[in-house]
C-alpha positions, -999 to 999 in steps of 0.1 A, spaced: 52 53 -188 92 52 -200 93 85 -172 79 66 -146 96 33 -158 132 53 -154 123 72 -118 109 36 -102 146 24 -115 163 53 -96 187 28 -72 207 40 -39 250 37 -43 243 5 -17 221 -14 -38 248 -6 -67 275 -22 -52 253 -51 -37 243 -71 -73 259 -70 -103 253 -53 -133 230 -80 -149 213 -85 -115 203 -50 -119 193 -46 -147 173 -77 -145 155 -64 -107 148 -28 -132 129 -46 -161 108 -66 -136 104 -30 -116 93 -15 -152 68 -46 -155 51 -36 -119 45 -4 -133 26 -13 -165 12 -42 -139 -3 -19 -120 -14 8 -143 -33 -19 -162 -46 -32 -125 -59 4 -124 -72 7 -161 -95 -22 -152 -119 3 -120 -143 26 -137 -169 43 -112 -192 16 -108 -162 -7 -94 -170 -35 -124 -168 -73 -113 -138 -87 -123 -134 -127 -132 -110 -133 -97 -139 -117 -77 -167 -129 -90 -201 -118 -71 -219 -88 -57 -199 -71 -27 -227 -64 8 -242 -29 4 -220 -6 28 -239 -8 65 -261 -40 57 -235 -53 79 -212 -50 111 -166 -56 109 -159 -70 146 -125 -53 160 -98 -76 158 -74 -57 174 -56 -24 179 -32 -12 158 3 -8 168 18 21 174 58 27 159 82 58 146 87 55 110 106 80 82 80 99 59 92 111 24 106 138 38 129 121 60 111 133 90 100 109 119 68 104 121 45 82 147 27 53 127 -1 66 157 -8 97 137 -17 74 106 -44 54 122 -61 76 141 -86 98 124 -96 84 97 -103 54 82 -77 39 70 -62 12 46 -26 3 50 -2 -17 31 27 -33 36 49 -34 3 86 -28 -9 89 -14 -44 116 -39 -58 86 -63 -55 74 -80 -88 53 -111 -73 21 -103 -95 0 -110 -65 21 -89 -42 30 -55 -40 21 -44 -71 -11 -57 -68 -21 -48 -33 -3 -11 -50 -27 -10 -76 -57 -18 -52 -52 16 -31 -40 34 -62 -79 23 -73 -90 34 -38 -73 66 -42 -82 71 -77 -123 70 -60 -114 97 -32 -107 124 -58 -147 122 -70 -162 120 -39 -151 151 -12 -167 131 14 -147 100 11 -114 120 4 -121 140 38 -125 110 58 -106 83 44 -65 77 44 -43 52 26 -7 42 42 23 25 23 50 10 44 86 -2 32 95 -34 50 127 -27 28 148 1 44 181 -2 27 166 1 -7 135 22 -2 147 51 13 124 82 17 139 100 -12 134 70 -32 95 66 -18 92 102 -23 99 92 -64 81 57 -63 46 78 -50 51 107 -75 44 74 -101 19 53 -86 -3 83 -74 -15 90 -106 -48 121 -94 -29 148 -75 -63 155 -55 -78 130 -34 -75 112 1 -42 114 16 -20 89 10 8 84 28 43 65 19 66 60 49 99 35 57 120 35 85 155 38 96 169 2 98 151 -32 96 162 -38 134 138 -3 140 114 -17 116 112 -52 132 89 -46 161 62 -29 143 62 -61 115 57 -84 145 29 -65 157 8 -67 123 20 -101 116 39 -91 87 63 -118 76 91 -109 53 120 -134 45 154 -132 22 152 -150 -8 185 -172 -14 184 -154 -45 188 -117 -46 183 -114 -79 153 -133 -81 125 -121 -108 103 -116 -81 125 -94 -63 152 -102 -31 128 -106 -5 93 -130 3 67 -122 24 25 -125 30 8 -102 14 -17 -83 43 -35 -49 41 -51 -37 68 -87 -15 78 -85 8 102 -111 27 119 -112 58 134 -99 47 171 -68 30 153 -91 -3 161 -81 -33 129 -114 -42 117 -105 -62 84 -76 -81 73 -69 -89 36 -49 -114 20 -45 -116 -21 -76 -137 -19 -97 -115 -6 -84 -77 -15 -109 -65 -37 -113 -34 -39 -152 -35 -45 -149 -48 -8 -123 -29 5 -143 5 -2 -175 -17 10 -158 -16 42 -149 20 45 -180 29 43 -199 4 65 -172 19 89 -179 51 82 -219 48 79 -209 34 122 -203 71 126 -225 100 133 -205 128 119 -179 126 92 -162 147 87 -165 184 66 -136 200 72 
């Protein structure tokens, strides 16, 4: 945990120069607390999904009942991990998939680290079950570009993606805000400054929405920190998948 404490505090020269020392060290030991935050998040999922206290009743059997389209998904070019472009297209089309948006200087409880730890658990699941891992994907998008560069995401997922095997799971950010500002509009996504940079919480506020996506890159479910359990969330993956007449087995 102090490994992954010290490569989640890995900051660019730019964020450096931007707060000062205290500031820093301040926005590090609340990054350090989303770690443990999450781990313990993911501590809490065993096989069976337990009920936890926040959530508490029986999730619908998968396929006892139907997830109307709500819209399609929009299309954008983001930066993967390797600094290559890739079309937001490519990652919600094909599988199912459940995407986040999140920044990793985030330490709102019910936030990012959260919503984090609820695909961490998702992904934790795909690396039991083949079936799921084939035909299932989990996306992470940086609405904070300056900070979360792709060398920094490609740390930040070496930590949080604790079974090597498994769905894919894919971090990506984006050049600029300005490039990243269309695509936030599209999925509602609000994110706002905070007066105060060096707030606990972390420099910027925002919604907290994960998406499901099917197949056709159609948005079937919306979750809010309400209503992202992850009893429900995989609920939904398969009632989406159960839709289908082949998955698939490659």
């Amino acid at each position: 945990m102090i490994a992954a404490g010290a490569a989640r505090a890995v900051a660019s020269q730019k964020f450096h120069r931007a707060v000062s020392p205290k500031a820093f060290s301040l926005i590090t030991a609340f990054a350090f607390i989303l770690l443990i935050f999450a781990a313990i998040t993911r501590s809490m999922i065993a096989a069976d999904l337990p009920r936890e206290s926040e959530f508490d009743y029986d999730p619908p059997p998968p396929g006892s009942y139907t997830l109307p389209v709500v819209k399609l998904a929009a299309d954008g070019v983001l930066l993967d991990t390797n600094n290559k472009a890739v079309n937001l297209r490519d990652l919600t089309h094909g599988r199912v998939t459940v995407l986040s948006f999140v920044y990793t200087r985030c330490a709102a409880p019910k936030a990012c680290p959260y919503a984090t730890g609820v695909l961490g658990q998702l992904h934790d699941m795909t690396a039991k079950d083949e079936t799921l891992a084939r035909n299932m994907r989990l996306v992470s998008i940086s609405f904070d570009p300056d900070y979360d560069t792709p060398q920094h995401l490609a740390a930040y997922s070496e930590n949080v993606r604790e079974e090597k095997s498994g769905c894919e799971w894919r971090f990506v950010t984006a050049k600029s805000r300005a490039e990243l500002e269309p695509i936030l509009l599209a999925y509602d996504q609000a994110v706002d400054k905070r007066s105060n940079p060096a707030d606990p919480q972390g420099p910027l506020y925002h919604t907290l929405r994960v998406f499901l996506i099917d197949r056709e890159g159609r948005i079937r479910n919306i979750y809010s920190s309400s209503t992202l359990d992850p009893r429900l969330v995989l609920a939904d993956v398969k009632t989406l998948l159960l839709e289908e007449p082949k998955l698939s087995k490659q």
